[in-house]
MMTF fields as JSON, N, C-alpha, C and O atoms, coordinates in Angstrom:
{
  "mmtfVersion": "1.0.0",
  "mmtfProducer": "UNKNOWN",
  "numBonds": 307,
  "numAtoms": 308,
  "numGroups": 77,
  "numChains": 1,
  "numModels": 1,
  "chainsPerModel": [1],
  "groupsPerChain": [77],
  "chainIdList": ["A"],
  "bondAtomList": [4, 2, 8, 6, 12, 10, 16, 14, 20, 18, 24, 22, 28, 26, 32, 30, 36, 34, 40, 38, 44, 42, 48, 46, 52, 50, 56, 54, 60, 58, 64, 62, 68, 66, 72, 70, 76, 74, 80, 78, 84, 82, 88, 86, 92, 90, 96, 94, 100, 98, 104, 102, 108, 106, 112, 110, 116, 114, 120, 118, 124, 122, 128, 126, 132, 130, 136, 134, 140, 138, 144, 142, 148, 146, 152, 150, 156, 154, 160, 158, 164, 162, 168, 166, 172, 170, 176, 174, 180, 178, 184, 182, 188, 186, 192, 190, 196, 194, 200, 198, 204, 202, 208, 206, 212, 210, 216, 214, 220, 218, 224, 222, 228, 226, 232, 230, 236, 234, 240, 238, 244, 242, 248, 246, 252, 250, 256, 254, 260, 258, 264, 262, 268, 266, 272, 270, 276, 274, 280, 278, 284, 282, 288, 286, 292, 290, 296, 294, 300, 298, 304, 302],
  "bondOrderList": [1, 1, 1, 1, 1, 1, 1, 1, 1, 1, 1, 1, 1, 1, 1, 1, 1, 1, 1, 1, 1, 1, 1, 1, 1, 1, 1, 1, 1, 1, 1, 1, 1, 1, 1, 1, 1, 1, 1, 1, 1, 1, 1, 1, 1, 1, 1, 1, 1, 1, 1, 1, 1, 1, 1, 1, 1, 1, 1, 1, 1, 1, 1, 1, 1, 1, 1, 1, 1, 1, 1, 1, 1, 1, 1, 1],
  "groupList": [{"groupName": "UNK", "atomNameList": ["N", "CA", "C", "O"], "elementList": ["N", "C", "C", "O"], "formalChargeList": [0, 0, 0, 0], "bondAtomList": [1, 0, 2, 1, 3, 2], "bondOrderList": [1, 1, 2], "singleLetterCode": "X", "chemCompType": "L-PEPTIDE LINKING"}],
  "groupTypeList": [0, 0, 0, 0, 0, 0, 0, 0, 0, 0, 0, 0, 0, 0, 0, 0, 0, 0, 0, 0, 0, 0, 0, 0, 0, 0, 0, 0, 0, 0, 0, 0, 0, 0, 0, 0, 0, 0, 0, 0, 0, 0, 0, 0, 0, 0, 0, 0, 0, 0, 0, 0, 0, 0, 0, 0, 0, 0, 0, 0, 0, 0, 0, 0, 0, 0, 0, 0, 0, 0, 0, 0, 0, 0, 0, 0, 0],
  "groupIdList": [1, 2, 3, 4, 5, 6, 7, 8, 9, 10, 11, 12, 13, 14, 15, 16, 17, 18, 19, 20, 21, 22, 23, 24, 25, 26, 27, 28, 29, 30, 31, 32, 33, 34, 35, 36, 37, 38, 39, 40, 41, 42, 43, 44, 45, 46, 47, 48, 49, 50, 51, 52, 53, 54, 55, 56, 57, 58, 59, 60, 61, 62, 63, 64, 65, 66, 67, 68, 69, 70, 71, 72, 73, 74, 75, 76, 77],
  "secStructList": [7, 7, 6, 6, 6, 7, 7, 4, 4, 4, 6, 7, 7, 1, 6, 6, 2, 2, 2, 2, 2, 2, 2, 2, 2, 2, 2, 2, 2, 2, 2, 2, 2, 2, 2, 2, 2, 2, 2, 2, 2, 6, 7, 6, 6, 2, 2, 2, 2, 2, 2, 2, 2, 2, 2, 2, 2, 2, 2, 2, 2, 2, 2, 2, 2, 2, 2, 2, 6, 6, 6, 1, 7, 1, 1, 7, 7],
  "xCoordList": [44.954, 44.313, 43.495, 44.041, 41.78, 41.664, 42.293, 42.643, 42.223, 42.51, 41.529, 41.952, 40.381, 39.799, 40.19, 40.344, 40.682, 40.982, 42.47, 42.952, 43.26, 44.416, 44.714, 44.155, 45.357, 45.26, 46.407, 47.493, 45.821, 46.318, 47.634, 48.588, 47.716, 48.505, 50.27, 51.083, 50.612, 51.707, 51.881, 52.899, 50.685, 50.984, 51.145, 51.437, 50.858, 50.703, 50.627, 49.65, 51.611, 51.538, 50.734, 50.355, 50.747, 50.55, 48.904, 48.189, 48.523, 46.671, 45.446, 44.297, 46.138, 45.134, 45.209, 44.645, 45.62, 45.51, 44.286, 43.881, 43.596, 41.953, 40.737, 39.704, 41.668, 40.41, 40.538, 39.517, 42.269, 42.565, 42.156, 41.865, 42.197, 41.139, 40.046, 39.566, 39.286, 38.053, 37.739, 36.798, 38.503, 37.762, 38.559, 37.857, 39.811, 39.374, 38.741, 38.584, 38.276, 37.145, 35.427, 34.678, 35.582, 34.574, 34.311, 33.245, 35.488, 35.855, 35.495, 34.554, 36.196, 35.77, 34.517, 34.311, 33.629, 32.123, 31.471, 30.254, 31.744, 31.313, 31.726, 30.875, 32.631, 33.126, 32.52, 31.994, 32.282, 31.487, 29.783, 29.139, 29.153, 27.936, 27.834, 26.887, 28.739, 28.758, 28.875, 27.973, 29.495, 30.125, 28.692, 28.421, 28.074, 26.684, 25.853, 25.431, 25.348, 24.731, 24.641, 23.724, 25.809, 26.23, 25.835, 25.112, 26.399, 25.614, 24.379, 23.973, 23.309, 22.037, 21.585, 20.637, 22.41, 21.861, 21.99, 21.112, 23.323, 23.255, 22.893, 23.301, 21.857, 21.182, 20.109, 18.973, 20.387, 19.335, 18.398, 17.765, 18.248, 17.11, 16.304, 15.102, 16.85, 16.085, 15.519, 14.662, 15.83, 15.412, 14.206, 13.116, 14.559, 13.184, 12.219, 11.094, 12.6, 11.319, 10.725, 9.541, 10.956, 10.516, 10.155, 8.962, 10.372, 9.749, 8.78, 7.876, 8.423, 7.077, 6.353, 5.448, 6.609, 5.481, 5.17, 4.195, 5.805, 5.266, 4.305, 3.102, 4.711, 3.64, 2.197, 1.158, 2.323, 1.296, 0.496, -0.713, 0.985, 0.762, 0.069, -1.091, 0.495, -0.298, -1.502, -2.512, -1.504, -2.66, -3.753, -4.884, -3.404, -4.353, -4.752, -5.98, -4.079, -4.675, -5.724, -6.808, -5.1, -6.049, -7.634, -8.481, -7.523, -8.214, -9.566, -10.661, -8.963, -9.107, -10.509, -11.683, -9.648, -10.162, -11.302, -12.426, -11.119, -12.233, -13.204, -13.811, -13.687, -14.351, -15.096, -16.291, -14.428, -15.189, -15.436, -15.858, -15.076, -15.938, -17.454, -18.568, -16.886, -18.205, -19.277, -20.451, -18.925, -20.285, -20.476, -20.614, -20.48, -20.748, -20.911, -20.282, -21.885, -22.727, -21.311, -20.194, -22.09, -20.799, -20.166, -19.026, -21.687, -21.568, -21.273, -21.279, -21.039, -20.358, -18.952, -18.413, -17.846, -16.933, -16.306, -15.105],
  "yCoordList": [-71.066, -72.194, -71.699, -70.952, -72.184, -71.794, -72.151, -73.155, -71.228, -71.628, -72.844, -73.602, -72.661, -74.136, -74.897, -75.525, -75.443, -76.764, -76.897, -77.989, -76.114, -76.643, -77.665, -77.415, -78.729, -79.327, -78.781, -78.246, -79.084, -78.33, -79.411, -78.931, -80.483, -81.211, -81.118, -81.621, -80.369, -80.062, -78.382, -77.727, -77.899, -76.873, -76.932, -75.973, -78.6, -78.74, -80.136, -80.845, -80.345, -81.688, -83.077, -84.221, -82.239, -82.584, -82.891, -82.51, -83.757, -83.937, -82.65, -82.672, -81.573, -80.535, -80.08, -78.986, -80.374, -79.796, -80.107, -79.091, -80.793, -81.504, -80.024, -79.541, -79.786, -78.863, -77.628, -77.092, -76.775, -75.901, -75.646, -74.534, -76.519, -76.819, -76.598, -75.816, -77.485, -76.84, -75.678, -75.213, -74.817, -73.884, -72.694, -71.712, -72.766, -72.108, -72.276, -71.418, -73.505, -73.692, -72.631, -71.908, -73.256, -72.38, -70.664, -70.118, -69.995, -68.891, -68.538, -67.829, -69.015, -68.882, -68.4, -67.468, -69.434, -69.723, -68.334, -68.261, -67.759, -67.031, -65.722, -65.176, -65.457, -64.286, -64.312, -63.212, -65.15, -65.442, -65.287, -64.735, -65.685, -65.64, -63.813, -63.065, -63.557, -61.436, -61.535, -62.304, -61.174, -60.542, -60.82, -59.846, -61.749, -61.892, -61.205, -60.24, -61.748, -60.448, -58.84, -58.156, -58.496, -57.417, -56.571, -55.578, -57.14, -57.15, -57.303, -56.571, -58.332, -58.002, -56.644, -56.061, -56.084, -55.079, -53.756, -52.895, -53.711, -52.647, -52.627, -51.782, -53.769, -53.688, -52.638, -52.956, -51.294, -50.485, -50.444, -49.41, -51.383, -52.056, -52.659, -52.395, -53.601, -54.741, -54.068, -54.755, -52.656, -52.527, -51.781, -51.915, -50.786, -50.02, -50.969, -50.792, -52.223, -53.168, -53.271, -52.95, -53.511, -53.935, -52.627, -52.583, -51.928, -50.619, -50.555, -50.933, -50.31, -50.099, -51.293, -50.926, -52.76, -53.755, -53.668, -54.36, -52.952, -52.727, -51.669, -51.927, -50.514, -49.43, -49.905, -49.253, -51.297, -51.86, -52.504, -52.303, -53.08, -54.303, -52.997, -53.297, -51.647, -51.131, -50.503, -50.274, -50.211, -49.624, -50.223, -49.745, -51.407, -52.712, -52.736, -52.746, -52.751, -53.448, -52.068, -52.214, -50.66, -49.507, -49.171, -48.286, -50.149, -50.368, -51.063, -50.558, -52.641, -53.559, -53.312, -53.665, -52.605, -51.55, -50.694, -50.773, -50.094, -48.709, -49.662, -48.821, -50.773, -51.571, -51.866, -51.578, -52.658, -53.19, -52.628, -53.227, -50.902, -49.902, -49.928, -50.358, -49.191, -49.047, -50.074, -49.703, -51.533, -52.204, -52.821, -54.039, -52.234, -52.536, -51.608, -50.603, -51.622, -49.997, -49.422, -49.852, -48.035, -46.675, -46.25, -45.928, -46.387, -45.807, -46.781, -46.226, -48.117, -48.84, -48.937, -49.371, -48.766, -48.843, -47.905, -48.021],
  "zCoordList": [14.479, 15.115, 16.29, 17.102, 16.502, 17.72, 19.415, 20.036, 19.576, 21.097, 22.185, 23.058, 21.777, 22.23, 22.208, 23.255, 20.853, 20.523, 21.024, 20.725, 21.666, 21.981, 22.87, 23.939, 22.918, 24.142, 25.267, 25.045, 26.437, 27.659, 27.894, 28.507, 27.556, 28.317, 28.076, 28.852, 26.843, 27.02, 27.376, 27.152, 27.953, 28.733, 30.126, 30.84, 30.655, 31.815, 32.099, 32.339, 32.039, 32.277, 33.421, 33.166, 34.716, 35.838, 35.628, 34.701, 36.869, 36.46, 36.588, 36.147, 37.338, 37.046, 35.539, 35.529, 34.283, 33.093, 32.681, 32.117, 32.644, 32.531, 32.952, 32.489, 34.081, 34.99, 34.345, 33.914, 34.131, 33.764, 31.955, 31.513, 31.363, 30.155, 30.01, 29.189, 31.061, 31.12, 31.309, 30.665, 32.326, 32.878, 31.577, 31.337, 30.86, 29.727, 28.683, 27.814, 28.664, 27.727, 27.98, 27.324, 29.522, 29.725, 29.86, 29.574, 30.342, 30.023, 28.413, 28.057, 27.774, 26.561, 25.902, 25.125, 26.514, 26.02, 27.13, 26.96, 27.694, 28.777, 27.754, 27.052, 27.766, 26.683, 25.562, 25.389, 24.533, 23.475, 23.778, 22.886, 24.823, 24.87, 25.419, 25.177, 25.972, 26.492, 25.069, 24.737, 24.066, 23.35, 22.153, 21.452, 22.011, 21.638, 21.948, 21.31, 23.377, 24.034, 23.866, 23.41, 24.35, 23.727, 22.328, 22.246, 21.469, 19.925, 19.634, 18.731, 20.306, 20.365, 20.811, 20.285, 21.954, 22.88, 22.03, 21.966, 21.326, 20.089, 18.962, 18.165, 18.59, 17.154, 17.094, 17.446, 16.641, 16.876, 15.847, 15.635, 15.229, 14.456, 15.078, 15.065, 15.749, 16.512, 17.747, 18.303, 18.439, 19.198, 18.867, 19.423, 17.684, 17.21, 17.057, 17.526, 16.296, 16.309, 17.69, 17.587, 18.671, 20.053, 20.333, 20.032, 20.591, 20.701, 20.096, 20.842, 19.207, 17.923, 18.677, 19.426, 18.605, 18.551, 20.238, 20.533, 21.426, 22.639, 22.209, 22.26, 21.793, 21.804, 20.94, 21.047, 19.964, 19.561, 20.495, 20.609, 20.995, 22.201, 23.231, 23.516, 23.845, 24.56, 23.791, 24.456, 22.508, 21.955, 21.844, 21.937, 21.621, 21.271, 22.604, 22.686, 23.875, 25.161, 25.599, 26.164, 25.178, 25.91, 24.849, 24.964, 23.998, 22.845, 23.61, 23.853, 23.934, 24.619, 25.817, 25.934, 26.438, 28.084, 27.486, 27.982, 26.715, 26.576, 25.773, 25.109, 25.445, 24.454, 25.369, 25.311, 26.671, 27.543, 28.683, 29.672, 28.584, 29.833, 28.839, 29.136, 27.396, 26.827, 26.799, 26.821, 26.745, 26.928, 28.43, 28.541, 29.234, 30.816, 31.284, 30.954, 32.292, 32.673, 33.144, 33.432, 33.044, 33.136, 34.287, 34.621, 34.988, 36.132, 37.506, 38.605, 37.419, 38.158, 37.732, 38.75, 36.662, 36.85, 37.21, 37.454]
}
């Protein structure tokens, strides 16, 4: 069973069980969104992609630059 869904109140009877719920609820979701994270950060697929399409993204821009030295006089830039 997950642990989310447990209810707190026969772990705690008293009126802070509401809060103490929440805040392992939210714990929870905090660990789950790292542990995502995380796994994005070691897809070394996904990172070669981003790699490759930056070094595109600068070729294209130094591409870009030398296009528009060549058609604007030379000797002012």
């Amino acid at each position: 069973m997950n642990a989310a869904l447990l209810p707190t109140t026969a772990l705690s009877p008293n009126r802070s069980a509401g809060l103490a719920g929440a805040a392992v609820r939210l714990g929870r979701a905090i660990e789950l969104w790292g542990v995502r994270r995380a796994s994005d950060r070691e897809d070394r697929d996904a990172l070669l992609l981003l790699m490759e399409s930056r070094r595109c993204a600068e070729r294209a821009l130094a591409e870009r630059d030398e296009t528009w030295r060549a058609s604007s006089f030379g000797p002012l830039c």
